[in-house]
N, CA, C and O of each residue as an XYZ file, in Angstrom:
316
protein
N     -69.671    243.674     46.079
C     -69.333    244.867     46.817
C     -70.336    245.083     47.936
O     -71.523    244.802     47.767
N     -69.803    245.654     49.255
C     -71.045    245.546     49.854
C     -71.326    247.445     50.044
O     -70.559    248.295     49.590
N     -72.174    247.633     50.557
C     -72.480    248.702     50.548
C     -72.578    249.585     51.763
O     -73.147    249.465     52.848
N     -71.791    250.559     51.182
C     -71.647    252.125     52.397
C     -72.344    253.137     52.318
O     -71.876    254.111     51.730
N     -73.845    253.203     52.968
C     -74.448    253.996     53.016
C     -75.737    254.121     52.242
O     -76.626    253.302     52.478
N     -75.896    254.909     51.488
C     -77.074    255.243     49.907
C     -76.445    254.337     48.677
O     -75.400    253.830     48.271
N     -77.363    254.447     48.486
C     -76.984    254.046     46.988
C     -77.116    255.178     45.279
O     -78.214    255.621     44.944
N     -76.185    255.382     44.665
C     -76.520    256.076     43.833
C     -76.925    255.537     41.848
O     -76.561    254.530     41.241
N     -77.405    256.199     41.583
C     -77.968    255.709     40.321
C     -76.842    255.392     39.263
O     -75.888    256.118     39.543
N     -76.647    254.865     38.522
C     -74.946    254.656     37.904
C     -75.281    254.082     36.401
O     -75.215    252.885     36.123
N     -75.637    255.081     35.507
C     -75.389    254.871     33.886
C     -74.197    253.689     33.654
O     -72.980    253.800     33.801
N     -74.823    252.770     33.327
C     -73.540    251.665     32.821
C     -72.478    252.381     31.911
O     -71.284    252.550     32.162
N     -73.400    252.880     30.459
C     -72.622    253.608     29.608
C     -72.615    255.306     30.320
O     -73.533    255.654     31.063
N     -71.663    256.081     30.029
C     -71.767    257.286     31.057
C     -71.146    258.028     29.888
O     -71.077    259.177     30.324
N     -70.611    258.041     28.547
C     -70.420    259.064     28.125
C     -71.038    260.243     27.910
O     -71.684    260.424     28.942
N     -71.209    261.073     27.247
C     -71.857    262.172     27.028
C     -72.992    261.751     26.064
O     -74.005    262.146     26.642
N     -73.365    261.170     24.923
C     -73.543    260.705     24.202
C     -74.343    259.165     24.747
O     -75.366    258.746     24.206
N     -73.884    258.699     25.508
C     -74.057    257.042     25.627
C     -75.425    257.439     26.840
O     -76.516    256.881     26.722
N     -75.204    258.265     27.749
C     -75.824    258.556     28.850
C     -77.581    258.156     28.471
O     -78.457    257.291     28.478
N     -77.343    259.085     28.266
C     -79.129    259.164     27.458
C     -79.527    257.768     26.659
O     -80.715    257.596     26.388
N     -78.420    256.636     26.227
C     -79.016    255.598     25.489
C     -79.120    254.335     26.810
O     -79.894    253.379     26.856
N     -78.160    254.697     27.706
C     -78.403    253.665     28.858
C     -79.808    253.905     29.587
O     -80.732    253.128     29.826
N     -79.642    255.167     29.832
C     -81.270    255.327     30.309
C     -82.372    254.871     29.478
O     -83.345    254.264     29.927
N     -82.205    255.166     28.298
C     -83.848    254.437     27.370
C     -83.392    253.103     27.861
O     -83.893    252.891     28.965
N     -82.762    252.293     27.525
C     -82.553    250.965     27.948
C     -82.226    250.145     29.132
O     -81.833    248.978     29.140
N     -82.506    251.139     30.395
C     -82.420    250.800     31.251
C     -80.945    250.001     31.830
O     -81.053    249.193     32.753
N     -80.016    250.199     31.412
C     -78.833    249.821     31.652
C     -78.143    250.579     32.920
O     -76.986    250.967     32.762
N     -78.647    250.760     33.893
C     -78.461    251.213     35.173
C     -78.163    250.030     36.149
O     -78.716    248.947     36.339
N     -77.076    250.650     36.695
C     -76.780    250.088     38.566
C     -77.142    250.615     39.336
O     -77.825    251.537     38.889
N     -77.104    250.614     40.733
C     -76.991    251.392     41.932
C     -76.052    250.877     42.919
O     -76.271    249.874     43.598
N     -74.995    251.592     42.980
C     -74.180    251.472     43.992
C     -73.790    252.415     44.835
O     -73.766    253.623     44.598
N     -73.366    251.677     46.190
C     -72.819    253.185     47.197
C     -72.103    254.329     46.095
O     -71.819    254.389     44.898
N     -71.998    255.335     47.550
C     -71.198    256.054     46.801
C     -69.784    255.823     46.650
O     -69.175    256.411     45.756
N     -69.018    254.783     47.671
C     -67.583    254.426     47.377
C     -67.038    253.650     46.280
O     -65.850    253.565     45.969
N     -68.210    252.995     45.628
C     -67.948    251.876     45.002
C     -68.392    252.804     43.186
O     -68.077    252.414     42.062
N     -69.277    254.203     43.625
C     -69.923    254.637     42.462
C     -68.637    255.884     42.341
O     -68.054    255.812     41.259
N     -68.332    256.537     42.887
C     -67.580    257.758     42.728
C     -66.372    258.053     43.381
O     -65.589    258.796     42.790
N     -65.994    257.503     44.771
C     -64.946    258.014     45.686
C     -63.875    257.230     46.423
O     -63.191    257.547     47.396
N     -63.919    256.013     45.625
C     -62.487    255.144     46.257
C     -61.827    255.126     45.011
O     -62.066    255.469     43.853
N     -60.937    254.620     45.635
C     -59.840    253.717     44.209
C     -60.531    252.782     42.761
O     -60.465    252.904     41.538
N     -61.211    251.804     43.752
C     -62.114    250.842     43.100
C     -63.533    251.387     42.353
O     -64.291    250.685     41.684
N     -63.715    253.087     42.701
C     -65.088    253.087     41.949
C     -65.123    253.198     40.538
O     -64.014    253.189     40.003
N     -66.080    253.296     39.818
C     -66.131    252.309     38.777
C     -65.931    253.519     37.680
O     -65.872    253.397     36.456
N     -65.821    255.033     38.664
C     -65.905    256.487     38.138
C     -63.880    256.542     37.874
O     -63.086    257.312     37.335
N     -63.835    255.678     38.372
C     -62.266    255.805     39.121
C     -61.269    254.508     38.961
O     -60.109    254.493     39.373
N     -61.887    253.488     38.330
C     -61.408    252.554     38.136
C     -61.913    251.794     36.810
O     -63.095    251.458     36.739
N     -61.314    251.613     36.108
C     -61.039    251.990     34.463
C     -61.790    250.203     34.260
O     -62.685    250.030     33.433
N     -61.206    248.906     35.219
C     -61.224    247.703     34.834
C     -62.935    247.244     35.537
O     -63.798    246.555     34.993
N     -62.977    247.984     37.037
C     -64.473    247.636     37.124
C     -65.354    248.291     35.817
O     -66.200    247.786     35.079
N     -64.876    249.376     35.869
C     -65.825    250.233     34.556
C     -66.244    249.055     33.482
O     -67.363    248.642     33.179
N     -64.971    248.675     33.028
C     -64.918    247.713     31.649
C     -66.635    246.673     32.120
O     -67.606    246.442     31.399
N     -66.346    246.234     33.737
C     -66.854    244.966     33.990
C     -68.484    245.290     33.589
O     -69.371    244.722     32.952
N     -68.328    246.541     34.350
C     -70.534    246.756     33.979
C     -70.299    247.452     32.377
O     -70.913    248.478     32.085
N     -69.663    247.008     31.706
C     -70.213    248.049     30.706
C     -69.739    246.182     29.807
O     -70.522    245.907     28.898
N     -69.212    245.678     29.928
C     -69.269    243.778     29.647
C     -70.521    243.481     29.759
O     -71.072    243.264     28.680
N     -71.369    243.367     30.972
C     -72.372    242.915     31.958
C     -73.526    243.569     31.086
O     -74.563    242.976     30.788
N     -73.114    245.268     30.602
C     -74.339    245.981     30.415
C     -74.321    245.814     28.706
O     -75.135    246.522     28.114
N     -73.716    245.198     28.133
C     -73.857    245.060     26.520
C     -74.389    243.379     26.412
O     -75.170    243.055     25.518
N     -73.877    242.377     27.416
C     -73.997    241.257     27.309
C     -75.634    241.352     28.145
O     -76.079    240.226     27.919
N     -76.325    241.836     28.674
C     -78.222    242.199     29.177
C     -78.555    242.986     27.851
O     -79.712    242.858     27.450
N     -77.824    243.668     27.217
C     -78.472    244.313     25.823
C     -78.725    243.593     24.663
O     -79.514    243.874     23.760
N     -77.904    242.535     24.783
C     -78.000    241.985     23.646
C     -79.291    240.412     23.771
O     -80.057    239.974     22.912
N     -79.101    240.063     24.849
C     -80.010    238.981     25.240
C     -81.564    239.836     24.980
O     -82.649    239.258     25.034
N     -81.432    240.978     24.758
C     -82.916    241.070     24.370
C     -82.983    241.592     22.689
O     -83.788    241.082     21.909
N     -82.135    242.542     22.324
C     -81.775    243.054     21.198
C     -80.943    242.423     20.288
O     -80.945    242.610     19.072
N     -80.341    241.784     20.819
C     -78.790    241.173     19.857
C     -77.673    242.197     19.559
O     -77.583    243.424     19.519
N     -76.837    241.100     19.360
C     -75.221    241.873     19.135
C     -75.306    242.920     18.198
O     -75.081    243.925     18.872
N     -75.530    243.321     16.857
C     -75.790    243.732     15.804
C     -76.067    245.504     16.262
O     -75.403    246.523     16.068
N     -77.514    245.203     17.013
C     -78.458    246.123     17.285
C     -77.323    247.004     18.316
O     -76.969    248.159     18.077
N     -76.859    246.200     19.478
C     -75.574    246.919     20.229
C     -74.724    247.860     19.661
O     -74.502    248.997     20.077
N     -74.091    247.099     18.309
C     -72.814    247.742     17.675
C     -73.761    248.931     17.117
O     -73.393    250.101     17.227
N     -75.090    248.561     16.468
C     -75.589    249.566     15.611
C     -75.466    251.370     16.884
O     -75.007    252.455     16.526
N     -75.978    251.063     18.101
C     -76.608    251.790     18.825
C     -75.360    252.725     19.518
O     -75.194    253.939     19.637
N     -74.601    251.571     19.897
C     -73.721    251.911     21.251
C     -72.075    252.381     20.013
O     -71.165    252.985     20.581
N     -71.936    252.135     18.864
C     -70.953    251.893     18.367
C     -69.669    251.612     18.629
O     -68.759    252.209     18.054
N     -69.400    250.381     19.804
C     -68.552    250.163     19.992
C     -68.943    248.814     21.125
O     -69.660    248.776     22.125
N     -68.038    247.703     20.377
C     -67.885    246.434     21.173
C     -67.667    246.399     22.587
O     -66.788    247.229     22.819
N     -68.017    245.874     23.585
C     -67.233    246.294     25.053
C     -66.860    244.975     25.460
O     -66.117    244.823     26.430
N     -67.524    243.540     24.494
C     -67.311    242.189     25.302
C     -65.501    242.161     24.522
O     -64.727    241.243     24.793
């Protein structure tokens, strides 16, 4: 994606609940804001990129933690 403008901070996991565990673990992006909140394609707004960083952000969790520790934490598979 290339980028329009700023960049904003972007919780991989973003639930209510999940928010606060991406941050201890550093599971953050930064993307514009079109790509983070206000097109078609943002990831606030588009259900399949969503899937992709939250793939991306369990498959960097586990290379340090393992699968196990994921399901234990995040309770729920995303690969």
């Amino acid at each position: 994606w290339s980028i329009y403008g700023y960049r904003e901070e972007h919780h991989v996991f973003f639930s209510a609940h999940q928010k606060s565990l991406s941050e201890e673990y550093g599971l953050k992006v930064y993307l514009c804001r079109r790509h983070h909140r206000e097109s078609p394609d943002a990831v606030h707004q588009n259900q399949r990129n969503r899937r992709i960083l939250e793939t991306k952000g369990q498959q960097a969790f586990e290379e340090r933690y393992g699968h196990k520790k994921f399901i234990e934490i995040f309770k729920k598979n995303y690969i």
